[in-house]
C-alpha positions as CSV (number, residue, x, y, z in Angstrom):
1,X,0.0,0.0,0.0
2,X,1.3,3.3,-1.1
3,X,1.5,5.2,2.2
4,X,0.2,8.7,1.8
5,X,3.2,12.0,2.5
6,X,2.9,13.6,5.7
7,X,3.3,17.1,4.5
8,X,-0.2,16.3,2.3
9,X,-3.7,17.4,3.0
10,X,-5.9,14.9,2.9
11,X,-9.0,15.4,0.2
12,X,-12.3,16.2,1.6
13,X,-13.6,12.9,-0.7
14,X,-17.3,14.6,-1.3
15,X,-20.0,12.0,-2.1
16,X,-20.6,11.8,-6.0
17,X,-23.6,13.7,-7.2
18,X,-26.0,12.5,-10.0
19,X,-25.1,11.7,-12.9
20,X,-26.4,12.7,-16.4
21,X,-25.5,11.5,-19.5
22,X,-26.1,13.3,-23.0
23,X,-26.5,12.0,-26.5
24,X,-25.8,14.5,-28.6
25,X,-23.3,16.3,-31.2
26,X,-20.9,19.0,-30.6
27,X,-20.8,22.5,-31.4
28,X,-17.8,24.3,-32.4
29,X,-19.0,27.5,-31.5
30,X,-20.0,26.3,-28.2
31,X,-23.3,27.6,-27.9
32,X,-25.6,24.1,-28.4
33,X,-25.3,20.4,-28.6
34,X,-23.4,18.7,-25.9
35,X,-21.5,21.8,-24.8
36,X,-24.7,23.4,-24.0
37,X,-26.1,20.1,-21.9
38,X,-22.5,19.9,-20.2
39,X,-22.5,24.0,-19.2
40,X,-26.3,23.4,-18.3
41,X,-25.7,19.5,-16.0
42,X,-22.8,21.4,-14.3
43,X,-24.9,24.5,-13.0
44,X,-28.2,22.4,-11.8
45,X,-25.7,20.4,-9.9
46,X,-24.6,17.0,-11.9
47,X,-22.1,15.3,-13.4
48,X,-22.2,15.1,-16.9
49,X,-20.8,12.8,-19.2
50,X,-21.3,12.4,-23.1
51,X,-22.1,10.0,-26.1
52,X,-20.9,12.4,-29.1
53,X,-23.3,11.0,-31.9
54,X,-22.1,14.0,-34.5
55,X,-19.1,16.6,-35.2
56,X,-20.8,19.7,-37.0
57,X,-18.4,22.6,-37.9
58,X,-20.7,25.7,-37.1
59,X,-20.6,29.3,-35.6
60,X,-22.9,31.9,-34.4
61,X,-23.8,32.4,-38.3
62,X,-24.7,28.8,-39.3
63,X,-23.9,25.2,-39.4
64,X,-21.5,24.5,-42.5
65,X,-20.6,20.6,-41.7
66,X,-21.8,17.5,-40.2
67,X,-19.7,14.3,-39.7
68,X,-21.4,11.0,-37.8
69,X,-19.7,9.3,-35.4
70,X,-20.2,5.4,-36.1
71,X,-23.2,4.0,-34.6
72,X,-21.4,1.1,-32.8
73,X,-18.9,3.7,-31.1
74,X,-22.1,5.7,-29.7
75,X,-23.3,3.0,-28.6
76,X,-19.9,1.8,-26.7
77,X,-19.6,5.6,-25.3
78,X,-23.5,4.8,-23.5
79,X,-21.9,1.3,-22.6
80,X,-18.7,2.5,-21.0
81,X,-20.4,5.5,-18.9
82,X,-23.2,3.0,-17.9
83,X,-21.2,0.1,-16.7
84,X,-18.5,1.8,-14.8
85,X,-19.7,5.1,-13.6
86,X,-24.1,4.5,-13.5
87,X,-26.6,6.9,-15.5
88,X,-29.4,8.9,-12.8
89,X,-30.7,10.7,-16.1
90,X,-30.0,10.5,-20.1
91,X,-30.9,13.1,-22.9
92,X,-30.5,12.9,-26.5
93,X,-29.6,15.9,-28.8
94,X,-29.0,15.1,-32.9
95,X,-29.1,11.5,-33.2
96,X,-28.8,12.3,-37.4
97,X,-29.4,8.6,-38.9
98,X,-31.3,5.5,-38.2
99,X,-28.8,3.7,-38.0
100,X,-27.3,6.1,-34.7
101,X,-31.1,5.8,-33.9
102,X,-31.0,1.8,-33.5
103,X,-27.7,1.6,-31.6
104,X,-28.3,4.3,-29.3
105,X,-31.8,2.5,-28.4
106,X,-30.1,-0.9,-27.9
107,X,-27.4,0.2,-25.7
108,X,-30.0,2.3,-23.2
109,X,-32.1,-0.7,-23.9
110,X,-29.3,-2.8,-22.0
111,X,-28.5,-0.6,-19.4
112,X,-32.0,-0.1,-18.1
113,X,-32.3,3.6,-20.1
114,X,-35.6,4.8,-21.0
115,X,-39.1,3.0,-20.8
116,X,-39.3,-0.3,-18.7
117,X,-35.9,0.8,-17.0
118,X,-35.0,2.3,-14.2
119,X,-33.3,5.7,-15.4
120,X,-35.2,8.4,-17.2
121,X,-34.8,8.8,-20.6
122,X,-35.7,12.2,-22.3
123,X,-35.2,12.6,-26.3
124,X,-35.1,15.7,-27.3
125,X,-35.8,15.3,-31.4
126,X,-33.5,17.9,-32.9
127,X,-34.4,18.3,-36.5
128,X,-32.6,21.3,-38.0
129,X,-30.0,23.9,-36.7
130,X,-31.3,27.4,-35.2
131,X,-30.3,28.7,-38.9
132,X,-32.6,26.1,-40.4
133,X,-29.6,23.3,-41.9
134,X,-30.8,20.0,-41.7
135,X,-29.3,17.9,-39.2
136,X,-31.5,14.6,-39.9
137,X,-31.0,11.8,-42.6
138,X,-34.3,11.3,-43.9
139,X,-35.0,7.8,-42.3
140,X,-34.4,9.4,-38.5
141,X,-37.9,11.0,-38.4
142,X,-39.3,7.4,-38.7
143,X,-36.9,6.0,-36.7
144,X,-37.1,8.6,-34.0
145,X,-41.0,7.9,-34.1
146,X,-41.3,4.4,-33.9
147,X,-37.8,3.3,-32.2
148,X,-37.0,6.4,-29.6
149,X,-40.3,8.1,-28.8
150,X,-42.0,4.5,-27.6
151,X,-38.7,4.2,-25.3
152,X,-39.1,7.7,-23.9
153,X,-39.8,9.2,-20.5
154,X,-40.4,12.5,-21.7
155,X,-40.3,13.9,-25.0
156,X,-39.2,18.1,-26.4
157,X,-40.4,18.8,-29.2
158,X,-40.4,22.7,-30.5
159,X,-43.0,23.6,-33.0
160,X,-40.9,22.9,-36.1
161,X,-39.6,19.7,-34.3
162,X,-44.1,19.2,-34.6
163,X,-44.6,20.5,-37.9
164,X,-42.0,17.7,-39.2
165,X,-43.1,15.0,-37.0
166,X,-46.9,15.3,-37.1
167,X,-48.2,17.6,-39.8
168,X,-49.4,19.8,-37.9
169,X,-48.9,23.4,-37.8
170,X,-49.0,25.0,-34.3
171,X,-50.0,28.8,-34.6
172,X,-50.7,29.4,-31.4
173,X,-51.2,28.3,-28.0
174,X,-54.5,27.0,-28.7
175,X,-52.5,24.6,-31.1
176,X,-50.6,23.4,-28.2
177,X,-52.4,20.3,-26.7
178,X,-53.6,19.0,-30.3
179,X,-49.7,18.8,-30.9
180,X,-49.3,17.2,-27.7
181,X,-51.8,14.4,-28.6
182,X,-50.2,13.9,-32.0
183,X,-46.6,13.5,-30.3
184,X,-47.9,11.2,-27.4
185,X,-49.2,9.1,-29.8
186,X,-45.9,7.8,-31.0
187,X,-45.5,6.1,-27.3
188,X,-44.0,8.4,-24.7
189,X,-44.6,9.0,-21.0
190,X,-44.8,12.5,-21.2
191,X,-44.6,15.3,-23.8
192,X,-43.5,19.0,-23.3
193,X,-44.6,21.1,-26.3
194,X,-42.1,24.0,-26.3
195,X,-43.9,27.0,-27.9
196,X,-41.0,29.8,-27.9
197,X,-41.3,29.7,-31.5
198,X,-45.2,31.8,-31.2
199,X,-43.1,35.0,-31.1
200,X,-46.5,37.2,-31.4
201,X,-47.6,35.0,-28.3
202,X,-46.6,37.5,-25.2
203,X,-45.6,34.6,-22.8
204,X,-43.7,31.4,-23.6
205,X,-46.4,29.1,-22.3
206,X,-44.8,25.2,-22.9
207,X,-47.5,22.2,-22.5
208,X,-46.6,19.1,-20.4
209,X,-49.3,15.6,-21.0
210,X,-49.2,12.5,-20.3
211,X,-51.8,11.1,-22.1
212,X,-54.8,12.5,-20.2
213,X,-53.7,15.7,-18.1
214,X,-51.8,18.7,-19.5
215,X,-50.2,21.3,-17.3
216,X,-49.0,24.4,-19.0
217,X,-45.8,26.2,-17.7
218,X,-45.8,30.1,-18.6
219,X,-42.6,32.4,-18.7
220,X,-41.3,35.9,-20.0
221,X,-41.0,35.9,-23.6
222,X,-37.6,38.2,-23.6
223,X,-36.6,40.7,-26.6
224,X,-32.9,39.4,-27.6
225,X,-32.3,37.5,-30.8
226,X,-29.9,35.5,-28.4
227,X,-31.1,32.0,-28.0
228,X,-29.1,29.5,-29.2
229,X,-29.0,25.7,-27.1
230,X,-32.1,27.3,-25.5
231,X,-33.7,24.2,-26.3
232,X,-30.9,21.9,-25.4
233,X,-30.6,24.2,-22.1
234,X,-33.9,23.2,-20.9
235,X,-34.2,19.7,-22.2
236,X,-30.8,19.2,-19.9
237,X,-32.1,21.0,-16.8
238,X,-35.1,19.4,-17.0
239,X,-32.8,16.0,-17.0
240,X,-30.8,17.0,-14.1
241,X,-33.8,17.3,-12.3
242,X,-34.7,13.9,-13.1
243,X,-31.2,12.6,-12.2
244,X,-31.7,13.9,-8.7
245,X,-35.1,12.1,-8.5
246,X,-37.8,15.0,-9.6
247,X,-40.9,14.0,-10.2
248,X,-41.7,14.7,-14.0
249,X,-44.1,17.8,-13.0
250,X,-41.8,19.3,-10.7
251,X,-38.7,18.8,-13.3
252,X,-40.0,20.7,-15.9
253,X,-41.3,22.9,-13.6
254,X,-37.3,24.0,-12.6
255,X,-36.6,23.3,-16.1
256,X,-38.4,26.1,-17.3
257,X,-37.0,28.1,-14.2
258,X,-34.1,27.7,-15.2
259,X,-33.9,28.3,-19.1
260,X,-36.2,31.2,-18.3
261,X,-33.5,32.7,-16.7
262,X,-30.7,31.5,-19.3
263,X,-32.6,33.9,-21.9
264,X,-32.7,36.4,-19.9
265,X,-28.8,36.5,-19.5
266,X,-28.0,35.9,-23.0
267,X,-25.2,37.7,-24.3
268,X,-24.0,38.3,-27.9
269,X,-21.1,36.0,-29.7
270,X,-19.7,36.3,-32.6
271,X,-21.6,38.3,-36.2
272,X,-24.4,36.1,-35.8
273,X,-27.2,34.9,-33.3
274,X,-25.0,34.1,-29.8
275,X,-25.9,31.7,-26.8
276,X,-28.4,31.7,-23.5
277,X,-26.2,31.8,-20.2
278,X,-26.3,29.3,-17.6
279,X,-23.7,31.6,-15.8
280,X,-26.4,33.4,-14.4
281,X,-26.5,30.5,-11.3
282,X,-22.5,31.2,-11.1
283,X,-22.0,35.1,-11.9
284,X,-21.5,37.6,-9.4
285,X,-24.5,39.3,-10.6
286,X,-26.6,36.4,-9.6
287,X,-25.0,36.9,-5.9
C-alpha cells in the first residue's frame, strides 16, 4: 500500500452527485449540442458525461458541416459510462441517422435507459439547426417515431420539431395540446410542447401531457435575438432534475425556471445569433 506523504492534506472525498448523461453532437462555436447540456448538467448540480453522436463545424452564423460518429462507437460511449460510472438521467440531442437511432436505443435498452428501465430517458428530437440546416437523414424522423419516442420518459419537441413529426402546424397556444396528442401518440410517458417559437404569443407558455392531463408552464417571452442551445438548455435541466429524483411535473417545472433565466442572461457572440447563459446561477451578478 502506497502510504500517503505527511506534508499532504488529505482530500475532503465529497460523495458523488448524480449523474447525467447526454447523446448529442458538438458545437464548435459552443453555444448548443453537448457543450450546451454539459454547461447546463454542471450549474443544476450534476455530473455530466457524453455520447458524441455528431461533429458539426458551425458558428454563431450557421452550421456549415456535419460528420457522424459510427453508430457502434455511440453505442460503446453509452456502454462505457453506464457500466463503470451508473446513468441517474439521459438526454439525447441530434441523433442524425437510423442507424445512430438503433444503436443508441439498444445500448439504453441494455443498461436499463428509457421505458421499462429504471433511469429516465428524455429525447429531445432535434431536426434542424437554429439557422434552419438539416441535421436529420431522412429515415431518422421514422426512426425517432417508432424506435426512440415508444422508449421515452419525456419527450421536447419545438413547434418545427411538430410541424415535421406530425403535420401539424402549431400557430398558437391553442394549437398546443392537439400537438401534444399527435406526439404522445408515437409512445411516450410524457410530452412538453415547447412553444417559444409563437413570437406574437406574449408569454412562452410550454404544454406538459401524459396522455390525459396537461399542465401548462408560462414564462417571459424576452426581446434578444440571443437563443441558441435554449432548447438543449432546458431539455438538460429538466434531465438533471430527473437525475436527482424529480418527479416529471416538478422537473419541468425547474426546467423552465431555469432556461427562463438563461434567456434572460443571453449575451451576444460572434456576427451572428449568440448563446443563453447558464452563468447566471455562477455570476457575481446572480449573488
Amino acid at each position: 500500500m502506497l502510504e500517503t506523504p505527511g506534508h499532504l492534506r488529505p482530500p475532503a472525498n465529497d460523495a458523488a452527485p448524480p449523474t447525467a448523461l447526454t447523446i448529442a453532437g458538438s458545437d464548435s462555436g459552443g453555444s448548443a449540442g453537448m457543450h450546451a447540456d454539459l454547461r447546463a448538467f454542471f450549474s443544476c448540480g450534476v455530473h455530466g458525461m457524453t455520447a458524441v453522436t455528431a461533429v458539426t463545424v458551425q458558428n454563431t452564423v450557421g452550421v456549415t458541416g456535419l460528420v457522424e460518429i459510427p453508430p457502434e462507437t455511440v453505442a460503446a460511449q453509452i456502454a462505457a459510462v453506464a457500466a463503470d460510472i451508473g446513468v441517474d438521467a439521459a438526454k439525447t440531442g441530434v441523433l442524425s441517422s437510423a442507424a445512430t437511432i438503433e444503436a443508441v436505443v439498444a445500448a439504453c435498452d441494455e443498461h436499463g435507459i428509457g421505458r421499462g428501465g429504471a433511469t429516465p430517458f428524455v429525447v429531445d428530437p432535434v431536426a434542424a439547426s437554429r439557422s434552419g440546416e438539416p441535421l436529420l437523414r431522412p429515415d431518422a424522423l421514422d426512426a425517432l417515431r417508432q424506435q426512440a419516442f415508444p422508449r421515452a420518459t419525456l419527450v421536447t419537441p419545438n413547434l418545427d420539431e411538430v410541424r415535421l413529426l406530425t403535420g401539424i402546424d402549431a400557430r398558437d397556444r391553442n394549437d398546443l395540446l392537439d400537438a401534444a396528442k399527435a406526439v404522445h401518440d408515437f409512445g411516450p410517458d410524457w410530452v412538453l410542447i415547447k412553444s417559444g417559437h409563437l413570437v406574437d404569443d406574449p408569454e412562452c407558455v410550454d404544454l406538459l401531457f401524459d396522455g390525459s392531463t396537461a399542465l401548462q408552464f408560462p414564462g417571459p417571452r424576452y426581446s434578444t435575438v440571443h437563443t441558441h442551445g435554449a432548447g438543449d438548455v432546458f431539455a438538460s435541466a429538466i434531465t438533471a432534475a430527473l437525475a436527482k429524483g424529480a418527479a416529471m411535473p416538478e422537473a419541468v417545472a425547474a426546467g423552465k425556471r431555469f432556461v427562463t433565466r438563461s434567456v434572460e442572461h443571453a449575451y451576444p457572440l460572434g456576427s451572428g445569433v449568440g448563446p443563453v447563459s447558464t452563468f447566471w446561477r455562477v455570476s457575481p451578478r446572480s449573488i
